[in-house]
KOLBA-714670 format. One line per 4 residues: number of its first residue (from 0); for each residue y negated, x, z negated of C-alpha. Coordinates in pm, 1 decimal, always signed. Example, Ala and Ser with C-alpha at 12.3 -4.5 7.8 and 13.67 -1.06 7.14 Angstrom:
REM residues 2
0) +450.0,+1230.0,-780.0 | +106.0,+1367.0,-714.0 $
//
This chain:
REM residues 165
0) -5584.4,-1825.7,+8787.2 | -5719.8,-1584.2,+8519.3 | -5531.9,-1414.4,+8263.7 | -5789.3,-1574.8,+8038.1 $
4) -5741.5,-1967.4,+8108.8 | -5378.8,-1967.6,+7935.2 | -5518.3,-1759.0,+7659.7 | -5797.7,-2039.3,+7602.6 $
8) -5603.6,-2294.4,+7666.2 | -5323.5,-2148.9,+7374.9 | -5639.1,-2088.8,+7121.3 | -5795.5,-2396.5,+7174.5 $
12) -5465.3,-2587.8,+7058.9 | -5425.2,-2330.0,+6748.7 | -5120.0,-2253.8,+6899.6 | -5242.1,-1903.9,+6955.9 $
16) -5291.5,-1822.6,+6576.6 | -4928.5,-1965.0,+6485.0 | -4749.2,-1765.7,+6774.1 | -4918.5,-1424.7,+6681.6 $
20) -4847.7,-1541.2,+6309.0 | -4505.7,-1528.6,+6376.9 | -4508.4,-1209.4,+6589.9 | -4688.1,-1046.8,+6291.3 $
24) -4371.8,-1197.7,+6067.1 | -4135.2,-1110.4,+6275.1 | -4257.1,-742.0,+6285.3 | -4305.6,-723.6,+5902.8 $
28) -3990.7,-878.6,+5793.6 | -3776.0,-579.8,+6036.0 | -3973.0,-299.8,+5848.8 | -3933.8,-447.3,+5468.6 $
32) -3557.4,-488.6,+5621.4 | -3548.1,-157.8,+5693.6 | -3704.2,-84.9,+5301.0 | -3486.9,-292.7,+5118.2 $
36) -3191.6,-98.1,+5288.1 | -3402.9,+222.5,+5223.4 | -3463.5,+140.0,+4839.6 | -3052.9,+64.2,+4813.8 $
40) -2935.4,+366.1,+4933.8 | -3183.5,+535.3,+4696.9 | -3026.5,+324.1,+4353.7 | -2677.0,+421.4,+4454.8 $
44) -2807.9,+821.0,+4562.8 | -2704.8,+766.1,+4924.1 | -2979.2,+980.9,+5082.9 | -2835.6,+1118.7,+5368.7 $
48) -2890.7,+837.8,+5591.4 | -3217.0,+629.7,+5724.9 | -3188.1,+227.8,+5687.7 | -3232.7,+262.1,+6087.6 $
52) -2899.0,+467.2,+6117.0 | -2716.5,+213.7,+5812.7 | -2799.1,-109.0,+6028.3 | -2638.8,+70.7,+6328.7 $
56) -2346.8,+141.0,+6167.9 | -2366.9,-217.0,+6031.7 | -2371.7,-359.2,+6393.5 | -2116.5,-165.2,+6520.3 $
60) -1863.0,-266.5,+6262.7 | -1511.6,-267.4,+6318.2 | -1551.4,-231.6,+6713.4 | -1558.8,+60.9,+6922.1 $
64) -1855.1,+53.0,+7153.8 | -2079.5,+251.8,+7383.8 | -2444.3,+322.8,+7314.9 | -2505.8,+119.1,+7632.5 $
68) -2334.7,-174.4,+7487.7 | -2548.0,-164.9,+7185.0 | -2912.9,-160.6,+7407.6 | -2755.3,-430.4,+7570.1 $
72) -2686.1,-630.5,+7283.6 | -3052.7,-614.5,+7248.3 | -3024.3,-415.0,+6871.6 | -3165.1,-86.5,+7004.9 $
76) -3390.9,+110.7,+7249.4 | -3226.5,+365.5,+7440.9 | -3326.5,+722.6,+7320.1 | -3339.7,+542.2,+6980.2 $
80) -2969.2,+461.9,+6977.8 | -2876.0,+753.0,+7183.7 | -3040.6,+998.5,+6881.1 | -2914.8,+782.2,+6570.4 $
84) -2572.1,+807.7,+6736.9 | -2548.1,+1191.9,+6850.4 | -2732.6,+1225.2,+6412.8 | -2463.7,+979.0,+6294.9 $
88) -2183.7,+1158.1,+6473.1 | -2307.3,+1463.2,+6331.8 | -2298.1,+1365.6,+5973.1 | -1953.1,+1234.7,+6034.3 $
92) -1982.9,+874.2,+5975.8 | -1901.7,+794.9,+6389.4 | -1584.3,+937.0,+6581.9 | -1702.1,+952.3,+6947.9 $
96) -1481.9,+993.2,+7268.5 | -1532.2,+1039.5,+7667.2 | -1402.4,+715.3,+7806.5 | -1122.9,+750.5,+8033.2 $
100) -1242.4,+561.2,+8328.5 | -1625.2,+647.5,+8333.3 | -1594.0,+978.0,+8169.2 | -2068.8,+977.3,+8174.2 $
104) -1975.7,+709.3,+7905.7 | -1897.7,+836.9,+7518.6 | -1736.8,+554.9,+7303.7 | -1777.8,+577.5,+6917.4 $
108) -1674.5,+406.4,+6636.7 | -1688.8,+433.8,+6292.7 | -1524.7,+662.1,+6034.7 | -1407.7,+610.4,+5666.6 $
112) -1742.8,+756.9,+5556.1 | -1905.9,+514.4,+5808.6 | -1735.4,+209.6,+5703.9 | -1847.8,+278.7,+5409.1 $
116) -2224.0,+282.9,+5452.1 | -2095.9,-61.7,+5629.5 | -1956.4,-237.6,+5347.3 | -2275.5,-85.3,+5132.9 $
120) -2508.2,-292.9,+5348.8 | -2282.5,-598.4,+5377.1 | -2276.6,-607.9,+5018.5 | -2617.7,-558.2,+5006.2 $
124) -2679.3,-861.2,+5276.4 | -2422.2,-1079.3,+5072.2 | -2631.9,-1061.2,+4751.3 | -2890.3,-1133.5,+4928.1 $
128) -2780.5,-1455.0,+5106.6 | -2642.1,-1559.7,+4762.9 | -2975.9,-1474.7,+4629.4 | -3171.7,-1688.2,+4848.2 $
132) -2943.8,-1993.5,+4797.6 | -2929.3,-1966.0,+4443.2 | -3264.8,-1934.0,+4373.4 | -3304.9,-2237.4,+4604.2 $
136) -3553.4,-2021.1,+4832.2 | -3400.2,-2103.9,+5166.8 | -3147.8,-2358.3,+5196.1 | -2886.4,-2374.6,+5492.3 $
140) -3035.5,-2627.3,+5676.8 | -3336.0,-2429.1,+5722.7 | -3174.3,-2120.9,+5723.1 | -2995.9,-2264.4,+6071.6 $
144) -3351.9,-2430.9,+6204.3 | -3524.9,-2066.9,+6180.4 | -3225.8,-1880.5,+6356.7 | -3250.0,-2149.7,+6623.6 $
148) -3600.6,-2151.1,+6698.9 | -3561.5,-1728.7,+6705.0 | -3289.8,-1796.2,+6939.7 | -3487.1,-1986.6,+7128.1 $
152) -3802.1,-1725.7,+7145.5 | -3547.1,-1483.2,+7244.9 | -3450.3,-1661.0,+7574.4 | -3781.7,-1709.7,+7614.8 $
156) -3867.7,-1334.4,+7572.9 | -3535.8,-1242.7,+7801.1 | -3640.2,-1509.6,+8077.5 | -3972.2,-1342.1,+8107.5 $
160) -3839.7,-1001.9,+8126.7 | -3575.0,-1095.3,+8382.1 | -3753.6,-1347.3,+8571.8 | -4148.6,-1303.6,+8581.6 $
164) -4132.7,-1016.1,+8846.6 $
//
């Protein structure tokens, strides 16, 4: 079977248009993410760090984690996360350490100045969540229906990587 019968079969339902819709909105909505965090640090003058490098320090949180962990997790690609974190460790907002038992593996964690640049964007994210509901512009219910149907696209995306081969 052609590559070009599911393709025709997709378009001719109008599925097609909706699922590259929503690949198109899932791609824009990561990089005006990645503004909004940009245009934040730049009202409160933090200018040291990119909104990529904030959201990693945002994911990490309170745990202590390798980069490995963090591809795996699915937030990062790996010379992406493996330069924010050597950059971030740099600027002193990670601690990072050999581990004991795999000493190839460097765990890091944040510092004061990193849990700072934390709590900036979780403020930032809690405005915004109160923001949406208060202005009514997505309510819970939905809010829960568009996480599950990502969720859903997700295992879809991870079955095809794991399994198709």
């Amino acid at each position: 079977m052609s590559m070009q019968a599911p393709f025709a079969a997709a378009k001719t339902r109008g599925y097609m248009t909706g699922y590259l819709e929503a690949l198109a909105l899932v791609e824009r909505l990561h990089r005006l993410l990645l503004d909004v965090i940009k245009d934040e640090f730049e009202r409160v003058g933090e200018l040291e760090i990119n909104p990529v490098q904030a959201l990693l320090l945002f994911n990490v949180g309170d745990n202590e984690v390798t980069a490995g962990e963090l591809k795996s997790r699915g937030y990062y690609q790996g010379s992406n996360v493996s330069y924010n974190l050597k950059k971030l460790v740099e600027a002193g907002y990670m601690h990072h350490q050999r581990c004991e038992i795999d000493r190839r593996s460097v765990r890091v964690r944040l510092t004061a100045r990193g849990r700072d640049i934390r709590d900036l964007v979780a403020d930032l994210f809690a405005r915004h969540a109160v923001g949406l509901e208060e202005k009514g512009a997505v309510g819970f219910e939905t809010l829960e229906d568009i996480t599950a149907a990502l969720r859903r696209m997700e295992r879809y995306w991870t079955d095809q990587i794991r399994y198709i081969y």
